[in-house]
N, C-alpha and C positions, 0 to 999 in steps of 0.2 A: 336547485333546492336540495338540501340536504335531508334523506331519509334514513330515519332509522329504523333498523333490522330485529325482529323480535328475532328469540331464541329460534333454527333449523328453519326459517324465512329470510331469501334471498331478495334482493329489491335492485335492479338496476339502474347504478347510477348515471350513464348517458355520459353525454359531452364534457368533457371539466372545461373551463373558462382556461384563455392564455394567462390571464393572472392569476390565478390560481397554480396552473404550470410551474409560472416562473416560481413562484413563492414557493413552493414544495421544492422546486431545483436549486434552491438556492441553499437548502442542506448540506447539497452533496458539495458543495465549495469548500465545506471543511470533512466532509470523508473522504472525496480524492485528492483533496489538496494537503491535509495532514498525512495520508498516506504516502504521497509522493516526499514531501519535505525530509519526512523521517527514511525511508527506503534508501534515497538516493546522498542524504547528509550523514547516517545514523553511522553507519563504518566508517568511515574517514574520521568522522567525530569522538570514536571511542576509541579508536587502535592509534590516530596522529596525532590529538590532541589531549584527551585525556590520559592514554595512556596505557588503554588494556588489554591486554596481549588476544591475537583471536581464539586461542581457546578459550578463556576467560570470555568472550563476544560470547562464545558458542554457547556457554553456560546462561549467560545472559538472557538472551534473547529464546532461549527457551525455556524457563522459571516464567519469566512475567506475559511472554506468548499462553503458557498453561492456565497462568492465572487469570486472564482477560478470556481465556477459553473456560475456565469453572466460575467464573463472576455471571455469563453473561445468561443462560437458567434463571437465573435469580429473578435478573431484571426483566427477562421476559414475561416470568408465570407472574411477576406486578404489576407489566402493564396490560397485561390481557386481562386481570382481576379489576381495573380500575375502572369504576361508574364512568360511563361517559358524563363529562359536562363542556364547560365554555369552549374548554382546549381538546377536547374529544380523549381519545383513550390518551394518546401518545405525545401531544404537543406538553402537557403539562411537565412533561417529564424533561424534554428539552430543554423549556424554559427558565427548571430547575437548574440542570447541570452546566449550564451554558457559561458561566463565570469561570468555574470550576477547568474546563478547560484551557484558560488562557493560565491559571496558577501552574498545569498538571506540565503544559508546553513548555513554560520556560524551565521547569525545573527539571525538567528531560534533557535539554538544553546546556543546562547548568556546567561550567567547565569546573569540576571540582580539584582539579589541576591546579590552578591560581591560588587555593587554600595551603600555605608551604609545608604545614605541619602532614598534610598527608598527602600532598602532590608527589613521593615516590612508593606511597602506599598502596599497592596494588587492590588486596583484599577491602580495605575500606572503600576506596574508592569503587568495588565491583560493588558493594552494599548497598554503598547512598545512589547508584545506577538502577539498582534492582528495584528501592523501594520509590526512585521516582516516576521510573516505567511505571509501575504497577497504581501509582498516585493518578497518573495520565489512563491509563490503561481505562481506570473504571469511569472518570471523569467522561471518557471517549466512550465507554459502553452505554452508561445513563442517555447519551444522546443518540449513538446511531443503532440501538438494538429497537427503541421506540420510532424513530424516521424509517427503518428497513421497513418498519410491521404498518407504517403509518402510512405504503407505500400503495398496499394492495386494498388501500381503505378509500383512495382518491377515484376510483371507478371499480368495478367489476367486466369493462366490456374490454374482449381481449385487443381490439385494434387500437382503443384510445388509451388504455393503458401503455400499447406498443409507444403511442405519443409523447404520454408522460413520460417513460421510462428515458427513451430517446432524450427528448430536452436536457430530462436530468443529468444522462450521460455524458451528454455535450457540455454541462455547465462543471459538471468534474472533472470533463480532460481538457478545457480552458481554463479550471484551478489547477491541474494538474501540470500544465503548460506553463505559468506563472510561479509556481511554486519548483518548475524545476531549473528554471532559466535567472528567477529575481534572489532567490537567496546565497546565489555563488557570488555575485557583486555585493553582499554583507558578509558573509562568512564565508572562509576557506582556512584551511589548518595550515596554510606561511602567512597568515595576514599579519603577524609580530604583534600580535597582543594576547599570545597567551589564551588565548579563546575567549575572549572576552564580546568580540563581534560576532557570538552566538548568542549570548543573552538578548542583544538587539535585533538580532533575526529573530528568536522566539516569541520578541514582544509585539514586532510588529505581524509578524505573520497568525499568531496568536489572537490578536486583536483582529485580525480580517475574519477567519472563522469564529468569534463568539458573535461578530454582528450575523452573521451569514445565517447560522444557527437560529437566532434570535429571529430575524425575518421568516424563518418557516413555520415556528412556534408560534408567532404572532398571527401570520398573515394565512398561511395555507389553511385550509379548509378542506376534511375528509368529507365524500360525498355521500359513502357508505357508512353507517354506522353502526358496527357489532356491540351487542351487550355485552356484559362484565361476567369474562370466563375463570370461574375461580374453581383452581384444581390442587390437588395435593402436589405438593413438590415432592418424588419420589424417581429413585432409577428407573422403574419401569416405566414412568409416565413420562421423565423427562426422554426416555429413549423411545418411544410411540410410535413418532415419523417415520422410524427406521423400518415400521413394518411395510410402509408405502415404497413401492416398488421406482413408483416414480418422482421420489421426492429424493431415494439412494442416487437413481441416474443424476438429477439436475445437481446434488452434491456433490458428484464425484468429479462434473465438470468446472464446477466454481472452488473445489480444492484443486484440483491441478490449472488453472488459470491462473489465480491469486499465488499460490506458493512458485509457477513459474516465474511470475512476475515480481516477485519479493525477491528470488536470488538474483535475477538478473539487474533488478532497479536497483539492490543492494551492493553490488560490485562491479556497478557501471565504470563509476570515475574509477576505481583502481583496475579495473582491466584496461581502461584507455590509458592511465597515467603511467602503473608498472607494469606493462605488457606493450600494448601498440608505441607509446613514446619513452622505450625502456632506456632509450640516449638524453631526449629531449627535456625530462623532466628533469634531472640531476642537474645541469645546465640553467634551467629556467630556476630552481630554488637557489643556484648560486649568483644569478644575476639581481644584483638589487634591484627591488621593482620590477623584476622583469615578469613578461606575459606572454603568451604564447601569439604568433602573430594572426592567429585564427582560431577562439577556442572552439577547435572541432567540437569536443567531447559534449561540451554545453546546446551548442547550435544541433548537433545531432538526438541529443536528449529531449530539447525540444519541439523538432519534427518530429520526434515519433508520437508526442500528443497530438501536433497538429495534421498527424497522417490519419490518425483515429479520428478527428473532425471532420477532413475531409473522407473520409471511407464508410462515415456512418451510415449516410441513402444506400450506400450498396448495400450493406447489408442487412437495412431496413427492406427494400427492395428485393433481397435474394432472400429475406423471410416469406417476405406476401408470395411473391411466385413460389418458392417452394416450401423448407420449414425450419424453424430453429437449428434443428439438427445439424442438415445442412450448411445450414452459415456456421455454427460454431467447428466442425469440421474441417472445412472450408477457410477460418483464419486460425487455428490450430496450425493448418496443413505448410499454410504459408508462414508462419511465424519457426515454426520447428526446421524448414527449407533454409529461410535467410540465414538461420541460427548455425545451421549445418554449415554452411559456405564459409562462417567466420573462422572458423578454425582453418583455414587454409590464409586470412590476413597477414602479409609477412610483420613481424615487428623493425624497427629501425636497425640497420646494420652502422653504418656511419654517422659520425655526430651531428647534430644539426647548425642551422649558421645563422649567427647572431649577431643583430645590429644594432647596437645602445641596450634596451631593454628588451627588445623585442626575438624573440626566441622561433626559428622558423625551422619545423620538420623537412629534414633534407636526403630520406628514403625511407621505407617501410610504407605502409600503406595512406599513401594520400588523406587530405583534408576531406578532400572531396565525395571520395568512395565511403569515407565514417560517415557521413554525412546521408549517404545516401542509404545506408546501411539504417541510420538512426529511421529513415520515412518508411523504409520497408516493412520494418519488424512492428512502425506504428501501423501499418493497415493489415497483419496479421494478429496483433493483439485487440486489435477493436474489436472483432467477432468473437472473440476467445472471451473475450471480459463482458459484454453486452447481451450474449444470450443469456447466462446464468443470472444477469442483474435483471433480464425483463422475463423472466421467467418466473420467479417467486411468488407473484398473484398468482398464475395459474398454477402451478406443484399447492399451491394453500386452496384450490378453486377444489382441487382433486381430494387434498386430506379432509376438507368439508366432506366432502360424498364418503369417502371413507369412513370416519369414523362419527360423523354427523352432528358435529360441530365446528367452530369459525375458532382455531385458537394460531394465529400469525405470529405471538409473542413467542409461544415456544416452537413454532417454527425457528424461529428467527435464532433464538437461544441457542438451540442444537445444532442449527448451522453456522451461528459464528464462532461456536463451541469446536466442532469440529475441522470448520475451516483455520482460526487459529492455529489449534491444535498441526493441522498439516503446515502450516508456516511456518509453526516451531520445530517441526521436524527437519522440514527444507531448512533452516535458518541456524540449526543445531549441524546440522551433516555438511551445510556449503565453508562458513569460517573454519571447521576441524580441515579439512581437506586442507582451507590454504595455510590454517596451523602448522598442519602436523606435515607438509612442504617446505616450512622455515619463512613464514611470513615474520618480518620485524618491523615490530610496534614502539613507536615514539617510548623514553621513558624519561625519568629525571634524577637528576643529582646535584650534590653540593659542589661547590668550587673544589673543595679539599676532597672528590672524589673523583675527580677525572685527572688523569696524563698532568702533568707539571706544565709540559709547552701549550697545549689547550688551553690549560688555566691563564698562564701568561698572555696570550694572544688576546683573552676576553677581557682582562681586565689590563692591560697597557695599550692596546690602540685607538684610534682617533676614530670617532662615530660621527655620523652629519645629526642635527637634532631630530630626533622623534625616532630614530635607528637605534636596534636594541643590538646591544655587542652580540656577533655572532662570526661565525669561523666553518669551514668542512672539512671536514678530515676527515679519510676513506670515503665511505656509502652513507656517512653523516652530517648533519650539521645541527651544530652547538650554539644555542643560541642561549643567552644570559637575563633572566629576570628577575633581578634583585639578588638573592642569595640562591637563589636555585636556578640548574640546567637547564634547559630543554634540551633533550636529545634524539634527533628529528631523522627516520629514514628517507634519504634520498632516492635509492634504488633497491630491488626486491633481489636477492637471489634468484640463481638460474631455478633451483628447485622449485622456492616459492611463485615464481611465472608461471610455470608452467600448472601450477596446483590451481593458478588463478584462471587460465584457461579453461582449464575443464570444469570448474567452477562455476564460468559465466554459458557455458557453449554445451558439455555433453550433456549436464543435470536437469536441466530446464526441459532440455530435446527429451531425456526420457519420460519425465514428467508429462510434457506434451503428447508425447505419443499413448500413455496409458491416459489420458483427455478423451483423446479419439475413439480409443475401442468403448468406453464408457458411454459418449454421445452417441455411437452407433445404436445403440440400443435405445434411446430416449423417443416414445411414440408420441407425447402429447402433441398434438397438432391444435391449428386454429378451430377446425370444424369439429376437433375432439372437446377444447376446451369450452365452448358457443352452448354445443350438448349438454357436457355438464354444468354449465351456470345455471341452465336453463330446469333440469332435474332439482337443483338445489332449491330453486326457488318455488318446486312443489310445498303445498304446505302443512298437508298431510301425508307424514313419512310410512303409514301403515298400509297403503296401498297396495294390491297387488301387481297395478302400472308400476310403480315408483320401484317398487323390489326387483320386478324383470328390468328395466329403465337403468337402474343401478348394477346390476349384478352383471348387463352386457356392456355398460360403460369402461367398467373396471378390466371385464376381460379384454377390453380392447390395449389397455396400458401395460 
């Protein structure tokens, strides 16, 4: 039965129903699974196909990183300001922006490249990137700053919350698992259509997260229900949390989680393509049709979600015996370990051996050992990502006693304010590094702009139909559509390899280890947080119980 909460009156909501579960977990099918899509396709998509050199990425992705970090305030202090009704504070809001997404996706997506009049214009083409990030950006805000807040609203009791969270987790790293294995069989930057089989990736995958969405809006049901917290929007108010001791800790674990996990999910495929198969790849874009005869890179992308699937009881399990802490430390530990060993991966010294289409790695580091590497790093990331997401009820259970009110919106605000914020910094510092290394980015040109025997070769030789005249010369290949080039990097520079290494392997490590010293410090426990619900739902806060009650609470954090 759903209760609702007058103003500094706690009321516990008990058991949630498994329907109820599912329905709320069905959210996160488009926050881990739009995360994953964009992370893992987003640099291959703007530097090989569209065309924008990675500093140019680097300015990118931190403009509209910033802007989805000062949007999302906004949206918080209005849905903690809004009357509960039918859809409670925060479904309404979903239900709003839920179309909106599938518009913001594909136009994210969008190969602006194919447009000929500015397919060698660099600066436009960064423009119409920027403003459709930022189109997506809010579209994505309007839905997951209300489902974050909408999260600690579906119970107050810390073990069944532990449940909720869990499910949900599990239903974003089986979207996250899908979203990183099904969109490389649509889209890949040699598919010969000029990126065109990205609009059809964004449509369909697009369309998965607006229903998914839609289903939580619809069907979930908050057990808890706070009244309508309406506050002045102001720097001091939106920065509040930050006097909470322990809401700093649980932030400073879920920015270095999230921004580890952004550089590394962002230069997955090109660490495995121009780094581990630095022979293999050149070869495979000259072979027509050709594929690799095992895509490691993909098969190991995807065991690291289904390593987080299977790793979750343990570390549900290494909660209840001991404490969050704990486990996030605990797959930090392991995650920053495997991460260290990779730098030691040989890359390919001799070429690899090819039969018809099929392109088969013939030294450097095995199929098998990528593969194995991909499981590892998933049962060190499950911990690192899981605490800080089951966490947020209780850091919101704390700022209740705190400051003596229920406001989760601007929790939520401030933290995806500032966690952004730390993505764009990771996301701004990781593509300069392989920049300013000599990373080379796809560009394009007219026939009457390349080499005389290039030009020759695309337009006098014999094509099989549906094959777009193409040719390689040097570290490139030339490919022809219509009146304009594509001019496609094959292989990275020794420089830029190496800039990509330390890119994927030292940054992440450092990040991870300033994770750890952070968690070290994080006291909330189970039996801490049990206490405070329980304080909360005193209901006369003038007490002299409730003052001593509170004032040894807090000094316990």
């Amino acid at each position: 039965m759903k209760k609702t909460i007058e103003k500094n009156t706690t009321v516990a909501a008990g058991k949630v129903s498994l329907g109820n579960k599912i329905a709320f977990a069905c959210g996160d099918i488009f926050g881990g699974g739009s995360f994953n899509v964009i992370n893992f396709l987003f640099v291959e998509f703007l530097t090989l196909v569209v065309g924008l050199p990675m500093t140019s990425l680097a300015v990118v992705l931190l403009l509209t990183k910033i802007w989805d970090g000062v949007i999302d305030p906004f949206i918080g202090k209005i849905t903690d300001g809004k009357t509960p009704g039918r859809l409670g504070k925060r479904r309404f809001f979903m239900l709003v922006a839920a179309p909106f997404v599938l518009v913001g996706f594909v136009a994210l997506f969008f190969p602006w490249n194919i447009i000929p009049s500015i397919a060698d214009n660099v600066p436009v083409k960064m423009f119409l990137v920027i403003v459709s990030y930022m189109f997506y950006a809010t579209a994505q805000s309007l839905v997951l700053i209300p489902y974050y807040s909408h999260a600690s609203e579906m119970t107050d009791d810390y073990t069944e919350r532990n449940k909720v969270n869990a499910l949900r987790l599990c239903f974003s790293l089986a979207s996250s698992l899908l979203c990183v294995v099904l969109p490389q069989y649509i889209a890949r930057p040699d598919n010969g259509d000029n990126g065109v089989c990205y609009i059809y990736m964004a449509l369909a995958f697009g369309g998965v997260f607006v229903v998914s969405v839609l289903v939580t809006a619809l069907f979930s049901h908050e057990q808890v229900v706070y009244p309508a917290v309406r506050r002045k929007l102001s720097l001091r108010e939106f920065v509040r949390p930050l006097q909470l001791r322990t809401y700093r800790q649980y932030l400073g674990m879920q920015m270095c989680a999230s921004m580890s996990m952004a550089i590394m999910s962002g230069f997955f495929y090109t660490f495995f393509n121009f780094y581990l198969r630095n022979n293999s790849y050149p070869v495979l874009m000259a072979t027509e049709g050709g594929h690799f005869a095992m895509p490691a890179a993909t098969i190991a992308a995807a065991l690291m979600f289904v390593s987080q699937i299977i790793a979750m009881p343990f570390y549900l399990k290494l909660i209840k015996m001991r404490t969050k802490r704990f486990a996030y430390i605990a797959g930090a530990a392991i995650w920053a370990s495997v991460t260290a060993t990779m730098l030691l991966l040989p890359r390919e010294s001799i070429a690899p051996s090819v039969a018809g289409s099929v392109v088969t790695a013939s030294s450097g580091t095995p199929d098998w050992l990528v593969i194995l590497y991909g499981f590892l790093l998933g049962f060190g990331i499950c911990g690192t990502v899981f605490v800080p997401h089951s966490s947020f009820g209780d850091v919101c259970d704390v700022g209740e006693l705190y400051f003596g009110q229920r406001t989760e919106g601007g929790f939520s605000g401030l933290t995806n304010f500032l966690n952004t914020t730390a993505q764009a910094i990771g996301l701004f510092i990781a593509p300069l590094i392989v920049g300013f290394a000599g990373y080379e980015q796809t560009t394009y040109a007219s026939l009457a702009e390349l080499p005389s025997d290039v030009a020759a070769t695309l337009t006098s030789g014999t094509w099989s139909d549906g094959v777009k005249p193409w040719v390689i010369v040097d570290r490139f290949k030339y490919v022809m559509y219509g009146d304009m080039v594509q001019i496609q990097p094959i292989s990275q520079p020794e420089g830029a390899q190496i800039g990509i290494l330390i890119t994927f392997t030292v940054v992440p490590i450092v990040v991870l280890v300033i994770g750890m010293i952070i968690a070290s410090r994080f006291k909330l426990t189970r039996e801490l947080q049990q206490r405070i619900v329980e304080c909360n739902r005193i209901a006369d806060k003038t007490t002299d119980e409730y003052k001593k009650t509170r004032e040894e609470l807090l000094s316990q954090l």
